[in-house]
MOPAC internal coordinates of N, CA, C and O (Angstrom, degrees):
PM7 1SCF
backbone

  N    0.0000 0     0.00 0     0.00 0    0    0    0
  C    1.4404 1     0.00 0     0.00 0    1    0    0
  C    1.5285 1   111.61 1     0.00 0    2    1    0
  O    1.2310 1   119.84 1   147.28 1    3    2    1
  N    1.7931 1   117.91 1   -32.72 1    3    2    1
  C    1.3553 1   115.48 1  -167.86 1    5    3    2
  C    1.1779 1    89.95 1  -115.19 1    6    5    3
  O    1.2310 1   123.20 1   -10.81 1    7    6    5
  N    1.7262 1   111.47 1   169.19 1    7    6    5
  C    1.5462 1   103.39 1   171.85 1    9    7    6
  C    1.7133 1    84.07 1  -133.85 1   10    9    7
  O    1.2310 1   123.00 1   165.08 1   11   10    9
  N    0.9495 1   111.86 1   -14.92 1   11   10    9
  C    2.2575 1    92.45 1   178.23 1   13   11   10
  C    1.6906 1    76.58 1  -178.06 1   14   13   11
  O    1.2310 1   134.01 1    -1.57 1   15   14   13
  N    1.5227 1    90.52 1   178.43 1   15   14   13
  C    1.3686 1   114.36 1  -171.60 1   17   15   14
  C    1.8842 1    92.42 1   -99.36 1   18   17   15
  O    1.2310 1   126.43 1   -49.08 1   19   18   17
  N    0.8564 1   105.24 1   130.92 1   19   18   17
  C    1.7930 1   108.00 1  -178.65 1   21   19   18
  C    1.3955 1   121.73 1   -88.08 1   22   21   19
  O    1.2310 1   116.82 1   150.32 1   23   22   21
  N    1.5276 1   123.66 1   -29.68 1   23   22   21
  C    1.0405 1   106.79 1   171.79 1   25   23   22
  C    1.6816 1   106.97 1  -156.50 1   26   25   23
  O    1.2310 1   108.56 1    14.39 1   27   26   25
  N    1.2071 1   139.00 1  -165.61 1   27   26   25
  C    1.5777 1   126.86 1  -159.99 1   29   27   26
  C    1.9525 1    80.45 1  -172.75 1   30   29   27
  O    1.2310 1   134.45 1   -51.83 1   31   30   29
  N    1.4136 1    89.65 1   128.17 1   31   30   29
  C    1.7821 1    97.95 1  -166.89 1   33   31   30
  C    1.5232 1   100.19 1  -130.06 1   34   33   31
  O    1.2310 1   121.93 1   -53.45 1   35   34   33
  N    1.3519 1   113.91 1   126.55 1   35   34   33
  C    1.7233 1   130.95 1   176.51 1   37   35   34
  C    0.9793 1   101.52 1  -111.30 1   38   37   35
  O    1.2310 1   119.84 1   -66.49 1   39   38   37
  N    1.3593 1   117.91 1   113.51 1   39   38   37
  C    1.8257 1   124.83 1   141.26 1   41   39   38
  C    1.5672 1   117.39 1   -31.09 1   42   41   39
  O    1.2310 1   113.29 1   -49.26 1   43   42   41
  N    1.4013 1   130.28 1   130.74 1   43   42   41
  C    1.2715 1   118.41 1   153.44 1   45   43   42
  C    1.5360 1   110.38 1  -142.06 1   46   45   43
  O    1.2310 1   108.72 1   -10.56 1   47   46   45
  N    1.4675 1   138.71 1   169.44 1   47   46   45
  C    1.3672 1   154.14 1  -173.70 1   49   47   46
  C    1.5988 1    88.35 1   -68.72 1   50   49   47
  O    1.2310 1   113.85 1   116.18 1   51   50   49
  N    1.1200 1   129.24 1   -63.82 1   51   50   49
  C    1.7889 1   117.66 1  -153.13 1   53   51   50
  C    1.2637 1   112.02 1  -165.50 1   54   53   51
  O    1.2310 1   129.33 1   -84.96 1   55   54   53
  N    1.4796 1    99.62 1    95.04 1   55   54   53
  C    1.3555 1   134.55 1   162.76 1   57   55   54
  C    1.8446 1   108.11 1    10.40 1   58   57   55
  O    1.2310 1   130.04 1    92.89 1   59   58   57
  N    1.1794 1    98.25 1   -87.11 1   59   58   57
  C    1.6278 1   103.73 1  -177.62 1   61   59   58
  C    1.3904 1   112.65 1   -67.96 1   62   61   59
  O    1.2310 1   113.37 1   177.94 1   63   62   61
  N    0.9810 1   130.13 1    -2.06 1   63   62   61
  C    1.7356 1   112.75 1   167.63 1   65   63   62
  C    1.8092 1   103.56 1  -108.55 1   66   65   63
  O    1.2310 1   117.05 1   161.46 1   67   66   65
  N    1.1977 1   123.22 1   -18.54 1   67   66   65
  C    1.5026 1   116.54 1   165.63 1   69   67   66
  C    1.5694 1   107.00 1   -74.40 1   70   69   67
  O    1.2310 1   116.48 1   141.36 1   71   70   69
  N    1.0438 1   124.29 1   -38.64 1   71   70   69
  C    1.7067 1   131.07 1   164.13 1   73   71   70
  C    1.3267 1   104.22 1   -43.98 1   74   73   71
  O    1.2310 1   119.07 1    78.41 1   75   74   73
  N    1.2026 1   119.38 1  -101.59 1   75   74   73
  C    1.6816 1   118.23 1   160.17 1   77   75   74
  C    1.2789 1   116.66 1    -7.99 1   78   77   75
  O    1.2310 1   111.49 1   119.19 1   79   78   77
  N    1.1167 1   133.63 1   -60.81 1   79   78   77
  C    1.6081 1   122.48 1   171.31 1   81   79   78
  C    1.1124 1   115.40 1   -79.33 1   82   81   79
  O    1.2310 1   105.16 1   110.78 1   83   82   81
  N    1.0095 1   145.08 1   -69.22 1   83   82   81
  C    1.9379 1   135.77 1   163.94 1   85   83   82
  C    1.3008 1    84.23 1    -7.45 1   86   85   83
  O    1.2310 1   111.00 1    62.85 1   87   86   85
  N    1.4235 1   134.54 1  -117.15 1   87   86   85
  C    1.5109 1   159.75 1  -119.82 1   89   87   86
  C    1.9491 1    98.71 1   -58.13 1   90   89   87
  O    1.2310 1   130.44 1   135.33 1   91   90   89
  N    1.2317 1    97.47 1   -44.67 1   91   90   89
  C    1.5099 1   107.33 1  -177.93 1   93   91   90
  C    1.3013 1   116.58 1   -81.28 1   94   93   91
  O    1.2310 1   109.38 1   139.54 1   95   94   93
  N    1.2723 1   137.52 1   -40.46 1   95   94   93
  C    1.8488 1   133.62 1  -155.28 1   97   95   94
  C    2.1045 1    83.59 1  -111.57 1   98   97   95
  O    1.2310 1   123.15 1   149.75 1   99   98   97
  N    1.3761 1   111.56 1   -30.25 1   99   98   97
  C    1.7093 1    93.87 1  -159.09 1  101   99   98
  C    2.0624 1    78.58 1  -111.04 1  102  101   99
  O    1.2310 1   116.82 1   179.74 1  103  102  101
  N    0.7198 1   123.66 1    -0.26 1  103  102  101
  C    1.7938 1   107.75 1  -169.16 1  105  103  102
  C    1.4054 1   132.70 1    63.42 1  106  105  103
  O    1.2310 1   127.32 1  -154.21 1  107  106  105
  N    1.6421 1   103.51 1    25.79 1  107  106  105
  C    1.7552 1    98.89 1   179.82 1  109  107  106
  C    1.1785 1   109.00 1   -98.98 1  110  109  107
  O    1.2310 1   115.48 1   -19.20 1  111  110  109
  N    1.3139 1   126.19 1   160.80 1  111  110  109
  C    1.1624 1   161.03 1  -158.49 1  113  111  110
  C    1.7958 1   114.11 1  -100.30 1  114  113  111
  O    1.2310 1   132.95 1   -52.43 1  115  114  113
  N    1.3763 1    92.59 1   127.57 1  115  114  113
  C    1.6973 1    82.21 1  -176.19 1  117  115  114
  C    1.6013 1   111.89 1   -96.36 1  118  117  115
  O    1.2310 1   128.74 1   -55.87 1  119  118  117
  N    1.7391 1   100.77 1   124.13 1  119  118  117
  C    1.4839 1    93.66 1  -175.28 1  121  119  118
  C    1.4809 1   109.90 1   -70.48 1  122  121  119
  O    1.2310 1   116.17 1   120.09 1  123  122  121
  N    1.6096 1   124.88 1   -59.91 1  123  122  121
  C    1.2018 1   115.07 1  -147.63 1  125  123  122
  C    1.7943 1    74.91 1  -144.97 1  126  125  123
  O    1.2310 1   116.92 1    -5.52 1  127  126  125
  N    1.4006 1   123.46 1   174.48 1  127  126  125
  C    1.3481 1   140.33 1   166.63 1  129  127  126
  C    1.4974 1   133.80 1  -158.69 1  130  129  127
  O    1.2310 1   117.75 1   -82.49 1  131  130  129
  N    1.1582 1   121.89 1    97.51 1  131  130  129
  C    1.5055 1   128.42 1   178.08 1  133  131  130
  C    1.9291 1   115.74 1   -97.14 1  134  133  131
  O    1.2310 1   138.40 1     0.53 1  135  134  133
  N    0.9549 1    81.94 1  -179.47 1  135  134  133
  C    1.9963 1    97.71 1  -176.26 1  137  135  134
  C    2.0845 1    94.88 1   -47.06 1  138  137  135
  O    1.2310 1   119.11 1   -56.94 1  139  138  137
  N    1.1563 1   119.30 1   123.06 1  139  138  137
  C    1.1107 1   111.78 1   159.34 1  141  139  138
  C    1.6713 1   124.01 1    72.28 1  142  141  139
  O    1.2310 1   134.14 1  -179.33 1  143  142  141
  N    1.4866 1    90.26 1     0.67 1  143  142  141
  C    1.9833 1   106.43 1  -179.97 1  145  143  142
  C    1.0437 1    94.22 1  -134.70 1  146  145  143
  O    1.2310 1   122.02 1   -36.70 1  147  146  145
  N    1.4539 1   113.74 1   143.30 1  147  146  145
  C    1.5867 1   127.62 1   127.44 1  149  147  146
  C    1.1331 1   151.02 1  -117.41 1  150  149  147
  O    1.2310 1   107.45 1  -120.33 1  151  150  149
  N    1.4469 1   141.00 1    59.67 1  151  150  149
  C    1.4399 1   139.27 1  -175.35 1  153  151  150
  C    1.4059 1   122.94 1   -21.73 1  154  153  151
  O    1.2310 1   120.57 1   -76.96 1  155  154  153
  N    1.6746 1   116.52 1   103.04 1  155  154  153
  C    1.6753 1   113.59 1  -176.78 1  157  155  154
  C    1.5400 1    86.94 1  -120.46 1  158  157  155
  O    1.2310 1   133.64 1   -45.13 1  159  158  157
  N    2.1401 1    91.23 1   134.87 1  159  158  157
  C    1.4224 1   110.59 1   159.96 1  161  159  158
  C    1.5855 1   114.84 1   -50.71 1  162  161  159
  O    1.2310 1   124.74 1   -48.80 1  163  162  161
  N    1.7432 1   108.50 1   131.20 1  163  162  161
  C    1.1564 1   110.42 1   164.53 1  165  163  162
  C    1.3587 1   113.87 1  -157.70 1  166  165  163
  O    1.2310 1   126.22 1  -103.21 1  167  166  165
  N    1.9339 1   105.65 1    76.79 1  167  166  165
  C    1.4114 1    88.11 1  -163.89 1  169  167  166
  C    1.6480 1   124.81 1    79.76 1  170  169  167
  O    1.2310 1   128.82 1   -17.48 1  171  170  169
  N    1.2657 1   100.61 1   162.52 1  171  170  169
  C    1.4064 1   107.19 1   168.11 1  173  171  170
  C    1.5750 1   117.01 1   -33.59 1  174  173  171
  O    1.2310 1   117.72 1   148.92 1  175  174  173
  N    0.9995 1   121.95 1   -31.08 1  175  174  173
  C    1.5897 1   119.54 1  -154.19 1  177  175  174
  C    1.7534 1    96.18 1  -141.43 1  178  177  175
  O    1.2310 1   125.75 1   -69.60 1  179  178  177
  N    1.5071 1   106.56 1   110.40 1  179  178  177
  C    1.4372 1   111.95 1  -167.67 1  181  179  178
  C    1.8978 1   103.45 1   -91.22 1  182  181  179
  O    1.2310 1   131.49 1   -16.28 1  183  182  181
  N    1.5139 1    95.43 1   163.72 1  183  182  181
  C    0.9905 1   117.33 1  -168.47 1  185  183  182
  C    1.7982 1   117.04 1   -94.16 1  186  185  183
  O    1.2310 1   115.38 1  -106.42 1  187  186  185
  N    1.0896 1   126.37 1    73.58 1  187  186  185
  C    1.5738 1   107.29 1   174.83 1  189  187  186
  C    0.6857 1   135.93 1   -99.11 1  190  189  187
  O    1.2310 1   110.82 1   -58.88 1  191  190  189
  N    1.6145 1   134.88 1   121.12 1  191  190  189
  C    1.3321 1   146.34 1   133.72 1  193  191  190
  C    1.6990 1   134.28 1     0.39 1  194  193  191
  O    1.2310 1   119.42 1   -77.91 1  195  194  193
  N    0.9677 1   118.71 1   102.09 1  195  194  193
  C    1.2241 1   110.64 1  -174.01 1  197  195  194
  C    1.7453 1   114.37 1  -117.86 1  198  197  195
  O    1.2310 1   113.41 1   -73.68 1  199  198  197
  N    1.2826 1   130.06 1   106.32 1  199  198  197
  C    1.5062 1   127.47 1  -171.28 1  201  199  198
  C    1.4609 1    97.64 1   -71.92 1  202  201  199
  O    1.2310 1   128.54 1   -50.60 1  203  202  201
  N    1.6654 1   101.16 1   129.40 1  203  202  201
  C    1.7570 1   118.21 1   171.42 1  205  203  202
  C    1.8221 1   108.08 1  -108.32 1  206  205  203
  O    1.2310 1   129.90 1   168.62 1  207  206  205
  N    1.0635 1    98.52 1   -11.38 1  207  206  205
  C    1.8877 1    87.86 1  -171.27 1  209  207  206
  C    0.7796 1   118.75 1    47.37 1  210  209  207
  O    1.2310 1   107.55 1    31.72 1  211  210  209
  N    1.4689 1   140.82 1  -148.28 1  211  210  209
  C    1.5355 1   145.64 1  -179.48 1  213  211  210
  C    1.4242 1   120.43 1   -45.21 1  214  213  211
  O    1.2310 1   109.26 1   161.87 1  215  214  213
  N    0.9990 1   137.72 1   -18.13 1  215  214  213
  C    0.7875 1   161.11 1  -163.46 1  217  215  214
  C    1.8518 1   126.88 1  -102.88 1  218  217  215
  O    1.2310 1   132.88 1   161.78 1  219  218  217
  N    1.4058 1    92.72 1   -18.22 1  219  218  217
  C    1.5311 1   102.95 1   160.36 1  221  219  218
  C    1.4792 1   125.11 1   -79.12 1  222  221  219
  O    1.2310 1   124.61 1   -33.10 1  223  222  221
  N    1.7453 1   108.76 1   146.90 1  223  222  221
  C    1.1276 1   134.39 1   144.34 1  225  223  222
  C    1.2179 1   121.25 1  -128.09 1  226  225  223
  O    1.2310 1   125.59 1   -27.49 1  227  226  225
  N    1.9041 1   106.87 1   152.51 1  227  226  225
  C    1.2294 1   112.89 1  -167.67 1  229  227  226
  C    1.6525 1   109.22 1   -69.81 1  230  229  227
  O    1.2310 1   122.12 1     0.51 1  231  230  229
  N    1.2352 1   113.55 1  -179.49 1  231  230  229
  C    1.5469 1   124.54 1  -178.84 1  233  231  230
  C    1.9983 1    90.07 1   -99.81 1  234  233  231
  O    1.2310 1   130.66 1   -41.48 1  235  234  233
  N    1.1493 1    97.03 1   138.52 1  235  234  233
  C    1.6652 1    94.66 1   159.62 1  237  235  234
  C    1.5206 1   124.13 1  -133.49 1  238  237  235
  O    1.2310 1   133.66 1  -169.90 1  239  238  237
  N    1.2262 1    91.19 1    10.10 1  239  238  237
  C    1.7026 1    98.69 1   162.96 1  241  239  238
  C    1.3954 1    94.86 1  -115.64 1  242  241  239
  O    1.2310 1   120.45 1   -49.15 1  243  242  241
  N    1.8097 1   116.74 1   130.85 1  243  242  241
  C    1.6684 1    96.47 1   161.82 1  245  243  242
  C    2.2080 1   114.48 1   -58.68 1  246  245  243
  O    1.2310 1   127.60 1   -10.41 1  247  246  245
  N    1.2665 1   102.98 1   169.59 1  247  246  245
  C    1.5298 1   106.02 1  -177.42 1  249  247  246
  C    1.3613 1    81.27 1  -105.31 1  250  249  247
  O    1.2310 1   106.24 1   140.72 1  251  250  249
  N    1.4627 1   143.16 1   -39.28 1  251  250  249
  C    1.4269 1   120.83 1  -156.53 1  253  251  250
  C    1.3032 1    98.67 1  -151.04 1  254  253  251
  O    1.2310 1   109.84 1   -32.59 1  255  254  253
  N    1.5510 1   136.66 1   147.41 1  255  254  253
  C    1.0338 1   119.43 1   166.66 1  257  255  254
  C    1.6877 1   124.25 1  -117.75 1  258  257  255
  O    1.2310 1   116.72 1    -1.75 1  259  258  257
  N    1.2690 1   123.83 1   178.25 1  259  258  257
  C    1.4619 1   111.30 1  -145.04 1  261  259  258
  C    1.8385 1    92.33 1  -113.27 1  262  261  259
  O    1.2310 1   121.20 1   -27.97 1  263  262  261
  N    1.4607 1   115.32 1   152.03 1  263  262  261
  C    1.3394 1    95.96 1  -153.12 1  265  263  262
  C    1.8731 1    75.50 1  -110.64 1  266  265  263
  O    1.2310 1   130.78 1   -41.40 1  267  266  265
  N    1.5330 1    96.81 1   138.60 1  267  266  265
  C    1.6220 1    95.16 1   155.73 1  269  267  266
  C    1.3570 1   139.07 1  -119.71 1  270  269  267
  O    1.2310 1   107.43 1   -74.19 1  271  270  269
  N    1.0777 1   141.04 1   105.81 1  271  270  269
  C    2.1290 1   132.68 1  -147.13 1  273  271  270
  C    1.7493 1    93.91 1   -60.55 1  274  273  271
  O    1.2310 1   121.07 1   162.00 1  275  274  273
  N    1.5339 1   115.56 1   -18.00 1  275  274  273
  C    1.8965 1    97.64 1  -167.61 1  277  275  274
  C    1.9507 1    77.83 1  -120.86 1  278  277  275
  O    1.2310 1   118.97 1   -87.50 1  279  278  277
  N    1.1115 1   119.56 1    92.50 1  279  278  277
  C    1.9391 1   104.27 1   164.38 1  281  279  278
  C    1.4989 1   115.59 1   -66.43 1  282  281  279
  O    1.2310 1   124.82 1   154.47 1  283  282  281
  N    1.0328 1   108.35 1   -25.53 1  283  282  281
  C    1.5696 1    99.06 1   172.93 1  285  283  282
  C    1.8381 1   120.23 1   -82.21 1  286  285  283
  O    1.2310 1   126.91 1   156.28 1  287  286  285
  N    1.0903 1   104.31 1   -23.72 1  287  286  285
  C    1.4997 1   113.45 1   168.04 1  289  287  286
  C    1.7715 1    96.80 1   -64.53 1  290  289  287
  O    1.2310 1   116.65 1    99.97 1  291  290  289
  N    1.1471 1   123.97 1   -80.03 1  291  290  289
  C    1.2623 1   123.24 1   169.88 1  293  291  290
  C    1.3242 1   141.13 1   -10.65 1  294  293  291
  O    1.2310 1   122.85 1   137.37 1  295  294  293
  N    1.3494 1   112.14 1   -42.63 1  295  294  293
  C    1.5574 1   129.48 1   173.42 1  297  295  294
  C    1.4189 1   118.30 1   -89.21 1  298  297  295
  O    1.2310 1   129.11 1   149.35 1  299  298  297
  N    1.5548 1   100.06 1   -30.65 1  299  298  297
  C    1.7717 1   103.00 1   170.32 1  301  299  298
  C    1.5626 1   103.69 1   -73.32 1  302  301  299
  O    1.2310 1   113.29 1   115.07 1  303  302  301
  N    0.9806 1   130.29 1   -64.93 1  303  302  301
  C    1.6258 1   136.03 1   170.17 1  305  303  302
  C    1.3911 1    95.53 1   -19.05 1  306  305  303
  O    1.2310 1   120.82 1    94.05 1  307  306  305
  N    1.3354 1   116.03 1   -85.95 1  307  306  305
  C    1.6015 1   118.64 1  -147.40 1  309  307  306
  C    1.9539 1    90.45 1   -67.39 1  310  309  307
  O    1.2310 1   107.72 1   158.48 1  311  310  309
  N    1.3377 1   140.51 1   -21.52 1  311  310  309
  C    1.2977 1   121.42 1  -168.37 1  313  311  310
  C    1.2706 1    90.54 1   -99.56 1  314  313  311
  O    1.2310 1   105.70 1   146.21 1  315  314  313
  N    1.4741 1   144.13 1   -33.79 1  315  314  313
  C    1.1097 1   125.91 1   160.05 1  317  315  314
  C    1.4814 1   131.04 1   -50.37 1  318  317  315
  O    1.2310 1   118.39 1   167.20 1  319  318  317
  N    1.4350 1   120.67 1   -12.80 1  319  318  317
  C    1.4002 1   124.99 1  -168.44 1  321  319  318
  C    1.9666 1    93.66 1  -112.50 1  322  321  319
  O    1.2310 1   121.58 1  -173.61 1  323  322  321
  N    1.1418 1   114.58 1     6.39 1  323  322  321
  C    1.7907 1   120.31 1   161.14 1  325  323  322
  C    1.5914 1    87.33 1    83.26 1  326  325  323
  O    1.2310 1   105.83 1  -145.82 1  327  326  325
  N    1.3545 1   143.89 1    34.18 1  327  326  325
  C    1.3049 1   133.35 1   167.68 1  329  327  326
  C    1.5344 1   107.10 1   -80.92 1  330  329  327
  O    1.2310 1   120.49 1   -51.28 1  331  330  329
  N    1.1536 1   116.66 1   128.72 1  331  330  329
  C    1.4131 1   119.98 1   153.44 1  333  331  330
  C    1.7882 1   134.73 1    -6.45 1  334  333  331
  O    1.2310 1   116.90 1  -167.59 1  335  334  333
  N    0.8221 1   123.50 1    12.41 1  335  334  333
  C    1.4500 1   122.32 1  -154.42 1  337  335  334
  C    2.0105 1   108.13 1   -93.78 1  338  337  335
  O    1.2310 1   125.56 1   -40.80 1  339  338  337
  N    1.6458 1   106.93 1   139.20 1  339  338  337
  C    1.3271 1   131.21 1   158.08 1  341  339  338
  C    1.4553 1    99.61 1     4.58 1  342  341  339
  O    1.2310 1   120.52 1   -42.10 1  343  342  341
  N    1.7119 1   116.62 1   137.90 1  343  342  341
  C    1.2878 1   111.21 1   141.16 1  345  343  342
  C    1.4317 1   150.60 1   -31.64 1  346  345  343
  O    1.2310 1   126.64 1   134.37 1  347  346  345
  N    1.2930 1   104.84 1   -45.63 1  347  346  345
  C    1.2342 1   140.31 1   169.56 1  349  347  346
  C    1.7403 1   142.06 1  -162.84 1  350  349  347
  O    1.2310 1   116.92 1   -26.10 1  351  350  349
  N    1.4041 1   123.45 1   153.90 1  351  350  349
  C    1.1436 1    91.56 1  -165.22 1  353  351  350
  C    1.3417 1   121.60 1  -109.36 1  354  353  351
  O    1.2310 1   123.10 1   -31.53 1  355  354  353
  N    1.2358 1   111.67 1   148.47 1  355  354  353
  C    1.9360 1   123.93 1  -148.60 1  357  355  354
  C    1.7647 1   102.93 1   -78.03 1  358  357  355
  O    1.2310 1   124.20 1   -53.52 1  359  358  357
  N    0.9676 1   109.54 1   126.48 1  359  358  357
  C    1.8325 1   120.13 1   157.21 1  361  359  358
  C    1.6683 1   110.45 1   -83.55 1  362  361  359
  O    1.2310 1   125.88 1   -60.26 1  363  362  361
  N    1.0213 1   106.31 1   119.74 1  363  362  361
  C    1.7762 1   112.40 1   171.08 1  365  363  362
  C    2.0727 1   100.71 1  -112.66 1  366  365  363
  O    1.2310 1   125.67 1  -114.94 1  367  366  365
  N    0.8456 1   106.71 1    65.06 1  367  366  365
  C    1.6505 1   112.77 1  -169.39 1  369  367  366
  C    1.2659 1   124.73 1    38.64 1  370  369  367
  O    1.2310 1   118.76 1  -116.30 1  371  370  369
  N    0.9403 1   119.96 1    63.70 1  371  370  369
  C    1.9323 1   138.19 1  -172.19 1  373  371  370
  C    1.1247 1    95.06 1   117.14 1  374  373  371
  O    1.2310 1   101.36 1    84.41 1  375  374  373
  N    0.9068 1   151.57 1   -95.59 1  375  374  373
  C    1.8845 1   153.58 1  -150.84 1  377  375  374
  C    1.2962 1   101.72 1   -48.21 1  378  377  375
  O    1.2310 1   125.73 1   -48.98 1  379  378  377
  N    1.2636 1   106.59 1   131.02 1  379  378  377
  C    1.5135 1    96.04 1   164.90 1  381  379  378
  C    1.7206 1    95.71 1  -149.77 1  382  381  379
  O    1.2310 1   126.98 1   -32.40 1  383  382  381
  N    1.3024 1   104.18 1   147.60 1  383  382  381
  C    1.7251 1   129.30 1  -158.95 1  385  383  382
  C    1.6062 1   100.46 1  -149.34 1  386  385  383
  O    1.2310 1   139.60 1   -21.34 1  387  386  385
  N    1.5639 1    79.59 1   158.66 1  387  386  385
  C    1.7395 1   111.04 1   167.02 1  389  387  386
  C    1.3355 1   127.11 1  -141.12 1  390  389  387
  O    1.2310 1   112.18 1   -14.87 1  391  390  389
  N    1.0265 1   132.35 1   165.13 1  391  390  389
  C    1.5445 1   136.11 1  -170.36 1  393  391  390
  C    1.9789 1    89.76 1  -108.33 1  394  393  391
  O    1.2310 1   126.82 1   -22.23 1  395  394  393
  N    1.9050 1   104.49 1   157.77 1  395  394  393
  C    1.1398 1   111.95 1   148.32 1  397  395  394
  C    0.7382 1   127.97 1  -170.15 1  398  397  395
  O    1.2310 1    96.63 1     2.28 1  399  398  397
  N    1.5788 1   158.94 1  -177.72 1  399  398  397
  C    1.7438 1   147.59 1  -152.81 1  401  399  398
  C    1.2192 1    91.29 1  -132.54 1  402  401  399
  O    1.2310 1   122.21 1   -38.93 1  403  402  401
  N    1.4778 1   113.36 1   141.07 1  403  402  401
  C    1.6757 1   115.35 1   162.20 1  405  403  402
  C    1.7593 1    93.38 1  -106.58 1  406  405  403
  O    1.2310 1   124.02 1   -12.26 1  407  406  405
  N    0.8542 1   109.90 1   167.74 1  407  406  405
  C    1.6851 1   128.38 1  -163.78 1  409  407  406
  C    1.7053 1   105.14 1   -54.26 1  410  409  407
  O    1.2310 1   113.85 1   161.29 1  411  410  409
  N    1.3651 1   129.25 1   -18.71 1  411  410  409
  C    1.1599 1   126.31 1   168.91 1  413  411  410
  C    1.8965 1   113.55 1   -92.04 1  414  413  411
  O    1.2310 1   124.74 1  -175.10 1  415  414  413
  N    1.2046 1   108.50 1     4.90 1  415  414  413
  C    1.4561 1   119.58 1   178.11 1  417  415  414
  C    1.8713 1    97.42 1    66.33 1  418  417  415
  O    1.2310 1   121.46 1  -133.49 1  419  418  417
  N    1.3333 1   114.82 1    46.51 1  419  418  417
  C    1.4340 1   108.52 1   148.58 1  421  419  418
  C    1.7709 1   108.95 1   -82.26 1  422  421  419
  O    1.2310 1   126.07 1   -25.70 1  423  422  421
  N    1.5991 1   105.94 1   154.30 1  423  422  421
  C    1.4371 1    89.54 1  -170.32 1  425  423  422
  C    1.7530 1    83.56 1  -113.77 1  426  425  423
  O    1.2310 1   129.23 1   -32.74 1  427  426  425
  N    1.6389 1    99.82 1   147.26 1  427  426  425
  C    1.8004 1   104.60 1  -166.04 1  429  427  426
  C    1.4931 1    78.54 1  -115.15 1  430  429  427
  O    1.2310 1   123.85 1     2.47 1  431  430  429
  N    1.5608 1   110.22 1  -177.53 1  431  430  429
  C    1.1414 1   104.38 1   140.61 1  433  431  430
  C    1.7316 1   104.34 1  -162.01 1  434  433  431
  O    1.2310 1   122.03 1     1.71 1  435  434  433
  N    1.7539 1   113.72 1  -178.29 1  435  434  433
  C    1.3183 1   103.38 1  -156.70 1  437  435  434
  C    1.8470 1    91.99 1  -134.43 1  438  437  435
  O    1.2310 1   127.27 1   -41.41 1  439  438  437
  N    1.4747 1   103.61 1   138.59 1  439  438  437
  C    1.4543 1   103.87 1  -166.65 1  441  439  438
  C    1.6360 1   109.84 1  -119.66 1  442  441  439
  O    1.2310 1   107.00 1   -24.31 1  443  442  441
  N    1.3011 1   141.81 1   155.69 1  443  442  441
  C    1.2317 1   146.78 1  -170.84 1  445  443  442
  C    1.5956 1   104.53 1  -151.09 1  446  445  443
  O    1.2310 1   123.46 1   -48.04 1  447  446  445
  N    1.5864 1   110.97 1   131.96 1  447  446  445
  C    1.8559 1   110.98 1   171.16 1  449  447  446
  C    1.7864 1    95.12 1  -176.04 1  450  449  447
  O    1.2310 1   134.71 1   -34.14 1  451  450  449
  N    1.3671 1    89.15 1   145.86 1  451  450  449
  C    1.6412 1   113.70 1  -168.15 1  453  451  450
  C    1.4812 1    92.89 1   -38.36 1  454  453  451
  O    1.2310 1   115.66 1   -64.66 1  455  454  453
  N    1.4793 1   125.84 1   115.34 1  455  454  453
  C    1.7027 1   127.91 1   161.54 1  457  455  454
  C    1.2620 1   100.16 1   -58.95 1  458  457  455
  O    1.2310 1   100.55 1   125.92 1  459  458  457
  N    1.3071 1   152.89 1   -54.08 1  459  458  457
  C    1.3882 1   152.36 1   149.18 1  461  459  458
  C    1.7754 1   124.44 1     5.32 1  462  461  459
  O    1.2310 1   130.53 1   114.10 1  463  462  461
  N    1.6907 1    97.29 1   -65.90 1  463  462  461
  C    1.4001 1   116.59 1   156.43 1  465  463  462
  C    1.5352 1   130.46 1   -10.92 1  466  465  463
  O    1.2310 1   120.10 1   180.00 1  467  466  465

């Protein structure tokens, strides 16, 4: 009936400064952009932006997490670039992940495990 999940949607306060940070601190790509949306490349399964204004709250569970082939490349990047991110990052017996805040305090997070597996 399904063939993939199509798209993965974040609330944020204001459009052009979550754009600006997506594209800049994580490296996605803006697919398409209308009033109050933004479609960012991510992979098979894109990322959109959705502006809430007053009306936002952050997420504090991530909904999805972002897969990275180097996790330790990943965590230096985003703590080198002053992002919010985990003390450290957690092993659950092969998997290993981290938590992190994008500037509206949604909490994302980023996951790593043997593709092999």
């Amino acid at each position: 009936m399904f063939r993939r999940i199509d798209t993965v949607f974040v609330r944020v306060r204001n459009l052009d400064e979550a754009v600006a940070w997506y594209t800049q601190h994580l490296g996605l790509e803006v697919r398409w952009r209308h009033p109050g949306v933004a479609c960012l490349n991510l992979g098979e399964t894109p990322l959109t932006l959705l502006e809430a204004g007053e009306a936002f709250h952050p997420v504090e569970e991530a909904p999805f997490n972002f897969y990275a082939p180097d996790i330790e490349a990943a965590y230096a990047r985003l703590r080198a670039a002053g992002v919010p991110v985990d003390e450290q990052i957690t092993d659950d017996g092969g998997v290993r992940w981290f938590g992190f805040r994008d500037p509206d305090g949604n909490r994302l997070e980023v996951c790593w495990w043997p593709e092999e597996a």
